[in-house]
C-alpha positions in Angstrom: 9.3 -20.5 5.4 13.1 -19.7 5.2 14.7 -19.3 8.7 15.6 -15.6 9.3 19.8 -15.7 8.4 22.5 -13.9 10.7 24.8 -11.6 10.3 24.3 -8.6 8.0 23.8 -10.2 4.7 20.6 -11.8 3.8 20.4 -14.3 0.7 18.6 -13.1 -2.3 15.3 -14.3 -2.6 14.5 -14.2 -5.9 18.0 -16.1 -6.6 17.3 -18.5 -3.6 13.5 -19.6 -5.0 15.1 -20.1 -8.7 17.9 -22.4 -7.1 15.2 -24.5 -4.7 12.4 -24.9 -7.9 13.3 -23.2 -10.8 10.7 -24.7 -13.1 7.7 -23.0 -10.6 5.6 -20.5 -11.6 7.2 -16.7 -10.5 4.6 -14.6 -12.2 1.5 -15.5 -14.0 -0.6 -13.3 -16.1 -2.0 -12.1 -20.0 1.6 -12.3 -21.1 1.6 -16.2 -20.1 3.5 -17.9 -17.2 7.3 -17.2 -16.1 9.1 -19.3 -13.7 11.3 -18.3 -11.3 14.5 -20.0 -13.4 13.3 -17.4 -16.5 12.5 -14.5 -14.2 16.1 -14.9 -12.4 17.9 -15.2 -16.1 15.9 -12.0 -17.5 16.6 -10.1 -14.2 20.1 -11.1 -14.2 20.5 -9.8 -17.7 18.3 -6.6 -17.5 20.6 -5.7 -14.6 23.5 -6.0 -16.9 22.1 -3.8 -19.4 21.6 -1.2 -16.6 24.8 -1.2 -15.8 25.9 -0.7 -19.3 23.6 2.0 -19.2 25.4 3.5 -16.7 23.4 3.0 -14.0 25.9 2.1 -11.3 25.8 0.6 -7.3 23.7 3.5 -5.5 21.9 5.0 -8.5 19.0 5.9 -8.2 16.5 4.5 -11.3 12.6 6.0 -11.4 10.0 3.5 -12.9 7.0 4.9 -14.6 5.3 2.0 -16.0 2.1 0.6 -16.0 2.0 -2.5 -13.8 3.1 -5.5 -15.7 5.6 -8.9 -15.6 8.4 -6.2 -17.3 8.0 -3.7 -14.6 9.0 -6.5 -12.1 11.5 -7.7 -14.2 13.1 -4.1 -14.2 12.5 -3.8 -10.1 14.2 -6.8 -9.4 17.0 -5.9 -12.1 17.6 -2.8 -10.8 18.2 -4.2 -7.2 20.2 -7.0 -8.6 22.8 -3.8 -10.0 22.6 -2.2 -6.7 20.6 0.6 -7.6 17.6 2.4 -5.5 14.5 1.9 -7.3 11.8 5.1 -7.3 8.7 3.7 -8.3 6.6 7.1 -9.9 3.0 6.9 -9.9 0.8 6.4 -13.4 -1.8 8.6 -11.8 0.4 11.6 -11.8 -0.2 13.8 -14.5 2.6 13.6 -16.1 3.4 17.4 -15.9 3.4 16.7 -12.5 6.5 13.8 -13.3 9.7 16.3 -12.9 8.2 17.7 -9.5 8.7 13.8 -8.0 12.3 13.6 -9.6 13.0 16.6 -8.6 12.8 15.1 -4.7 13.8 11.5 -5.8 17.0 12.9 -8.1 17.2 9.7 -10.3 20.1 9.4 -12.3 18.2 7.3 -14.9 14.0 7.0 -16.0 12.8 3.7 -17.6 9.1 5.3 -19.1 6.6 2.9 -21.1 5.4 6.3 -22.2 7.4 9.6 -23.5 6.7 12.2 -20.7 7.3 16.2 -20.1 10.5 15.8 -18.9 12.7 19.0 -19.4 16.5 18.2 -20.2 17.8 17.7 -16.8 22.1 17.4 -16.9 22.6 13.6 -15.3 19.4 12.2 -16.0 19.0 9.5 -19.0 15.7 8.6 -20.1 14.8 4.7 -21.3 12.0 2.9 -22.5 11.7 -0.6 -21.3 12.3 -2.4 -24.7 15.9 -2.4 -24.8 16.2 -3.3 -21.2 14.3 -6.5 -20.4 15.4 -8.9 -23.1 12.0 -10.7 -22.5 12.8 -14.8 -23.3 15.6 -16.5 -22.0 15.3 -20.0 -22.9 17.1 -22.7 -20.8 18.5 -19.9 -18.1 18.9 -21.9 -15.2 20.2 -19.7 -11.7 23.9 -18.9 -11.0 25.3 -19.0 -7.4 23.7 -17.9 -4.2 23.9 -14.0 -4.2 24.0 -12.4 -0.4 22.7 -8.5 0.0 23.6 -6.6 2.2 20.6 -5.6 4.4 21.7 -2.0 5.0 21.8 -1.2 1.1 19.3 0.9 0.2 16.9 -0.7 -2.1 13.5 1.9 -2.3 12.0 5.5 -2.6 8.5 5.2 -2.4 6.8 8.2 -2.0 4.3 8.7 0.5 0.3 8.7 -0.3 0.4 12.3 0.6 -3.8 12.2 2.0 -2.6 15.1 4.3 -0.3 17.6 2.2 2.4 17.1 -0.1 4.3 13.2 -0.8 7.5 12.8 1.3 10.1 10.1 -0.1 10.2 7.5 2.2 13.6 5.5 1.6 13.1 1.7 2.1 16.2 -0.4 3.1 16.9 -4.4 1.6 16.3 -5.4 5.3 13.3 -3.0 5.8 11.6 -4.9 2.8 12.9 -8.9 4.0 11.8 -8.2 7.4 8.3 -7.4 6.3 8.0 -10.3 4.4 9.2 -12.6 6.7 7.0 -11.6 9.7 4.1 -11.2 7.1 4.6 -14.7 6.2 5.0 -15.8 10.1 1.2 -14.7 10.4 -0.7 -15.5 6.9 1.3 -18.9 5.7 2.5 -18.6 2.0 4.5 -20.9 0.1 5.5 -22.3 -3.2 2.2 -23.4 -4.8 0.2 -20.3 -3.5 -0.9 -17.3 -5.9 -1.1 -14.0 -4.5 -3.2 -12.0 -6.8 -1.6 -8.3 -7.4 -4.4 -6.2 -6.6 -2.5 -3.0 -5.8 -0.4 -0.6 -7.7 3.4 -1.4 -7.5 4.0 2.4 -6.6 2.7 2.0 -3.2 4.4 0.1 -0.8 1.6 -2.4 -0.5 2.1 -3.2 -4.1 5.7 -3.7 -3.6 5.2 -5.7 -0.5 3.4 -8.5 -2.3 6.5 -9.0 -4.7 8.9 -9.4 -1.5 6.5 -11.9 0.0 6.5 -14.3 -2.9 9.4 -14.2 -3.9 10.4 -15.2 -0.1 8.2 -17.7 -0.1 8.5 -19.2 -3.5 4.8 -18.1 -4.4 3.3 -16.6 -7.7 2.4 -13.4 -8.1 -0.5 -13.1 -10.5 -1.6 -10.3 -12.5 -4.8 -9.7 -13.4 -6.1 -8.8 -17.1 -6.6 -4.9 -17.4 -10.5 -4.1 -16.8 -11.7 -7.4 -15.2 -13.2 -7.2 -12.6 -12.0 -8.2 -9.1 -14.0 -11.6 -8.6 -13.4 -12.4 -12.0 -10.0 -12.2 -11.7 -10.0 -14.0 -8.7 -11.8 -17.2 -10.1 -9.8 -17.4 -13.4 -6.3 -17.0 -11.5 -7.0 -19.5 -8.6 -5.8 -17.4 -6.5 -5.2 -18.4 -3.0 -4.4 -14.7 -1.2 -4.9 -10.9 -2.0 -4.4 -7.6 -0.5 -7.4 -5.2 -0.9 -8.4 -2.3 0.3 -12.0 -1.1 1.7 -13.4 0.3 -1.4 -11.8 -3.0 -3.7 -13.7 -5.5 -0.8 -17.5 -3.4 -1.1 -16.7 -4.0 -5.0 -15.8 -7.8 -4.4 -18.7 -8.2 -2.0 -21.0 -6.9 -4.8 -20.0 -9.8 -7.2 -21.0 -13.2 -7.5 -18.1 -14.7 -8.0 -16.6 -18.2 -6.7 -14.2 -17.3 -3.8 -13.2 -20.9 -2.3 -9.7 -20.7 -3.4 -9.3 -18.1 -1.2 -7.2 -18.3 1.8 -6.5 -15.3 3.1 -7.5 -11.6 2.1 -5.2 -9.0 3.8 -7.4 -5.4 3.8 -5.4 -2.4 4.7 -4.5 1.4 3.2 -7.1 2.4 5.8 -9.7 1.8 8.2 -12.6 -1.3 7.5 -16.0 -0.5 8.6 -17.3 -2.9 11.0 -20.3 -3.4 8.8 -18.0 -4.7 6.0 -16.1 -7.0 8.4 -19.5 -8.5 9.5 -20.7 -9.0 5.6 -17.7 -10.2 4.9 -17.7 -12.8 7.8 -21.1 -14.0 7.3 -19.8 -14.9 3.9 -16.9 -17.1 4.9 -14.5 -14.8 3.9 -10.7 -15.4 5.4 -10.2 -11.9 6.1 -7.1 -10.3 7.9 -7.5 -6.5 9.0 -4.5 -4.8 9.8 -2.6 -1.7 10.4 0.2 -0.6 8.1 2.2 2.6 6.5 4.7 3.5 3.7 7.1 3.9 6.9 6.7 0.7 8.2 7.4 -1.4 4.6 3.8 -2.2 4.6 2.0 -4.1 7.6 3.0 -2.7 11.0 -0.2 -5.3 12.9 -2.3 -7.7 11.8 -4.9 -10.4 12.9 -4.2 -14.0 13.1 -6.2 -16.3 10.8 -9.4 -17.2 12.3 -9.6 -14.4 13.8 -12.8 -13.5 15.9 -15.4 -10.9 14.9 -14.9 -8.6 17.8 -10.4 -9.2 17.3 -11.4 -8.5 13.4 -12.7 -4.8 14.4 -9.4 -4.2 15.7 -6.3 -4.0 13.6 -4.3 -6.7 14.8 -1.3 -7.3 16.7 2.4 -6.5 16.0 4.3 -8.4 13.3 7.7 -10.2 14.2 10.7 -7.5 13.8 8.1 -5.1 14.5 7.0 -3.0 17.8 3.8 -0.7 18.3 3.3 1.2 21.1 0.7 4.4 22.0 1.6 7.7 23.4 0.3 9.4 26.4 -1.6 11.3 23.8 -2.8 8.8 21.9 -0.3 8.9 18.9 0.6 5.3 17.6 4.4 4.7 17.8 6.4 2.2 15.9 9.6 1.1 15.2 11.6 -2.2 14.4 13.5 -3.7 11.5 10.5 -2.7 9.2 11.1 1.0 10.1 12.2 3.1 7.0 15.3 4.5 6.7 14.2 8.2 6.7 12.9 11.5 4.2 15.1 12.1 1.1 16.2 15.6 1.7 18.8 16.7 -1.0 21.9 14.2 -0.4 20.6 13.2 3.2 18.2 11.8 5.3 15.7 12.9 7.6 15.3 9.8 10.3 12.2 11.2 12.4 12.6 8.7 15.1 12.7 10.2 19.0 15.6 9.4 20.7 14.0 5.9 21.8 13.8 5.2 18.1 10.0 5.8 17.5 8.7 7.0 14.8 5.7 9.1 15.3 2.6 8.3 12.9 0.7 11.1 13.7 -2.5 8.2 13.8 -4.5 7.9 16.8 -5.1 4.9 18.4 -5.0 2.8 21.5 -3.8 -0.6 22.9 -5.8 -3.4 24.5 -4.6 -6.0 27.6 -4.1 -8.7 24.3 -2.1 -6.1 22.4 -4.5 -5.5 19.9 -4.7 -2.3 18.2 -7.6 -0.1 17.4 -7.0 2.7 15.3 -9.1 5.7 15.6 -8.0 8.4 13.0 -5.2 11.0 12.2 -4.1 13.2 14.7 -4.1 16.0 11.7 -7.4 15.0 10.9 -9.0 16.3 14.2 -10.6 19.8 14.5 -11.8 21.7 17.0 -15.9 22.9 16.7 -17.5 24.9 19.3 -14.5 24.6 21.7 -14.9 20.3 21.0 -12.3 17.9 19.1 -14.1 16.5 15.7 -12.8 13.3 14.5 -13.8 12.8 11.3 -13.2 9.4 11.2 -15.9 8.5 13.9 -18.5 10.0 12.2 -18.0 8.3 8.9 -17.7 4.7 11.2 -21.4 5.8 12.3 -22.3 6.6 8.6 -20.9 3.6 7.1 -23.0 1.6 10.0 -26.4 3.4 8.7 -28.4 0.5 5.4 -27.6 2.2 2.0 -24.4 3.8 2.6 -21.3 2.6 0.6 -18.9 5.9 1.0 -18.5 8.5 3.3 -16.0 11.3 3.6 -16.1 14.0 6.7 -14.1 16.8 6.4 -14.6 20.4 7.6 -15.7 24.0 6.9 -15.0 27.0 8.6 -18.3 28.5 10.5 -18.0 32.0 12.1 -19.8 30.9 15.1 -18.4 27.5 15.9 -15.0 27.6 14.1 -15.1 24.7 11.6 -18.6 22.2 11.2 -18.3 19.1 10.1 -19.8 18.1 6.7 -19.9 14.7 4.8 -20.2 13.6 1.3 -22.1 10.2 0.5 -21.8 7.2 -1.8 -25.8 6.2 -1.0 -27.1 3.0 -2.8 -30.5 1.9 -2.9 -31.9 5.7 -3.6 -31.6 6.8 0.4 -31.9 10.3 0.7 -29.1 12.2 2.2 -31.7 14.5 4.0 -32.7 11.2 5.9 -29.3 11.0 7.3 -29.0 13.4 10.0 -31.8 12.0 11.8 -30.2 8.1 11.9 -27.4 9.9 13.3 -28.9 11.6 16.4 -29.2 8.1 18.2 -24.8 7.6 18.5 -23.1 10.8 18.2 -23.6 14.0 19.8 -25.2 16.8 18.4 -21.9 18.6 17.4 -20.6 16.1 16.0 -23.4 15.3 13.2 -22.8 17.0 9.8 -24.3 20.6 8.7 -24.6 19.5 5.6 -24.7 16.1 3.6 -23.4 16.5 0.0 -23.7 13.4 -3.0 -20.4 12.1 -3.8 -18.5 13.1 -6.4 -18.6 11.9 -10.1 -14.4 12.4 -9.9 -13.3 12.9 -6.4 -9.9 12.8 -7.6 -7.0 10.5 -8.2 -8.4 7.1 -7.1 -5.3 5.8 -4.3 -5.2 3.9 -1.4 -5.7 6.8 0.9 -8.8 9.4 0.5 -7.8 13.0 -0.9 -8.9 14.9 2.3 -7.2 18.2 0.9 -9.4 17.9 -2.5 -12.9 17.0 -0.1 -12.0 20.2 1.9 -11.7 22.3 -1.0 -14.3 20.8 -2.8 -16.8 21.2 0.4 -15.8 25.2 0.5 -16.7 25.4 -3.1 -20.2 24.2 -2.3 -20.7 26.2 0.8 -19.9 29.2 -1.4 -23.3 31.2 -2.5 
């Protein structure tokens, strides 16, 4: 692991990797294998071609690519020119595109596809062709480059679970800091493969290519359509990030895991029963706490963690603080912490006059400092003069034989104010009816759903967070005669 530098400048780590063993593998995938030497010489001149394109130091360039070697390349190329890179979700309709760069205000798109967008003065629209050059045979790396860890460097927008996506504005340092205290926790280094599992639009997605490139690991893409343990077993992959749904998919596969040596789950809470399956297998798991705010991973737990420090989130990562309020709000702050909101030309920090920023999670804080998350603070409803959180009733669903999915949101009742109501992924043929009854042994009577609907065929777009908003509305539908 590379010591932490001083001073305001931090080394380049893509640049630094190429220089220490440019013949390793950078990024391996269907297109073939590139080492860090060719990924530095195609970044290097993709960078140049943005500039020619006149995207200058503090441009702002949106990506709306599918997820790819040339989508990194163009990342790392645009950060090499100085530019702020906007990553735009594929999952966006894209009607809904010029709504996102109306917030981001790009001075450049790169698009694999043609999209909507109406003829905005300022903005040039790219494909990726005539950016990357692709092959650069015999490109061996220049001189050390040193980045200033102020400049901004991302807008990733926010997964938006409670209302509409704010642009969180990401810092060079925010993204280094991460990486390094991630690495200071699950060990990663040149010979490792970290499989990319997430989309590059979400911050988790970006972390992974900070980390490698840090460490002088490969990131490896998986073929489009494979499944998970699949992938797994024909990269050799030796960690992953996942999320709850992606592990209940892994779990169901027979696949060979033993290269694994770490699996990092976050983008939301892990039922306990999924820890346990998980551990009976053998399965190097690392829960942890995280947010688009924090650059990724706020806490996490050790390896070799126990089962009872696994059902917590972890601990704080170096160059990162947690605390909890008086109320119960999680606090955090550090070198990780974001730089602020777009709004227009500024900023909007967020942070109290201590410097927290306010999660708007619940949560609290053992003697050891581990953390133990219990739901969103805008989640919470009031029924029959009592707080509802929704995310303890679906802990107590998930614990209940045959359930894979659960989702509590709630309805407005004339007598009680709002009910809670769940909709459930069921396997094995369990009947919802049944449910209410294996309830009535762990959670008070007001806090047991009114009604238990089958989950839907298309709950909506499929992200790291769960569409609350599009569950509520969906739930009213139903209750409607």
């Amino acid at each position: 692991m590379k010591r932490r530098p001083e001073g305001p400048t931090i080394p380049c780590a893509l640049r630094e990797s190429a220089l220490a063993a440019p013949d390793a593998p950078a990024i391996l995938g269907p297109a073939g294998t590139i080492t860090y030497a060719e990924l530095d010489g195609r970044v290097s001149a993709a960078a140049g071609r943005l500039a020619d394109a006149g995207c200058t130091p503090g441009a702002r360039v949106a990506l709306r690519m599918e997820k790819d070697e040339r989508y990194v390349v163009l990342l790392l190329a645009a950060l090499r020119a100085g530019c702020v890179v906007c990553p735009v979700s594929t999952r966006v309709p894209p009607e809904g595109v010029p709504a996102l760069l109306r917030v981001a205000r790009p001075s450049a798109l790169v698009s694999d596809v043609e999209l909507p967008i109406p003829e905005t003065k300022g903005l040039a629209v790219m494909g990726p062709e005539g950016l990357d050059p692709g092959e650069t045979e015999g490109a061996r790396p220049g001189e050390h480059i040193l980045v200033p860890t102020d400049r901004p460097a991302t807008i990733v927008f926010t997964s938006g679970s409670t209302g509409t996506p704010k642009a969180a504005l990401h810092t060079v340092g925010n993204h280094h800091y991460s990486a390094l205290g991630s690495g200071e926790n699950i060990p990663l280094g040149p010979g490792d493969r970290w499989l990319h599992s997430l989309p590059l639009y979400h911050v988790g997605g970006l972390s992974i290519v900070f980390r490698c490139l840090l460490a002088g690991a490969a990131m490896s893409f998986p073929e489009p359509d494979v499944p998970l343990g699949e992938s797994l077993a024909q990269s050799g992959a030796t960690h992953v990030s996942l999320v709850a749904t992606q592990l209940r998919r892994l779990l169901s596969e027979e696949a060979s895991l033993g290269a694994l040596r770490a699996i990092l789950l976050g983008g939301g809470p892990v039922p306990e029963a999924l820890v346990d399956e998980a551990l009976e297998l053998g399965l190097p798991i690392h829960t942890s706490y995280g947010l688009t705010e924090t650059s990724s991973q706020a806490t996490t737990t050790p390896p070799g963690a126990s089962r009872e420090v696994l059902r917590t989130s972890g601990r704080a990562l170096p160059y990162r603080e947690v605390a909890v309020a008086g109320d119960g709000e999680i606090l955090v702050r550090g070198e990780t912490l974001f730089a602020g909101y777009v709004e227009g030309d500024g900023l909007d920090r967020r942070v109290d006059e201590a410097g927290w920023f306010h999660t708007k999670d619940l949560g609290e804080l053992d003697s050891g400092g581990y953390l133990r998350v219990r739901g969103r603070k805008d989640n919470l409803f009031v029924s029959g003069g009592e707080n509802v959180q929704p995310e303890e009733i679906e802990e107590a669903l998930y614990r209940i034989e045959g359930v894979e999915g659960a989702v509590v949101v709630p309805v407005p009742d004339e007598e009680f104010g709002e009910r809670p109501v769940a909709f459930v992924r069921a396997g094995d043929g369990r009947p919802l009816e049944s449910l209410a009854q294996a309830l009535e042994p762990v959670l008070p009577r007001f806090k047991i759903p009114v009604a238990f609907h089958p989950w839907p065929e298309r709950p909506g777009p499929e992200g790291m967070k769960v569409d609350r908003a599009g569950f509520r509305a969906l739930a009213r539908r139903q209750g409607e005669p």
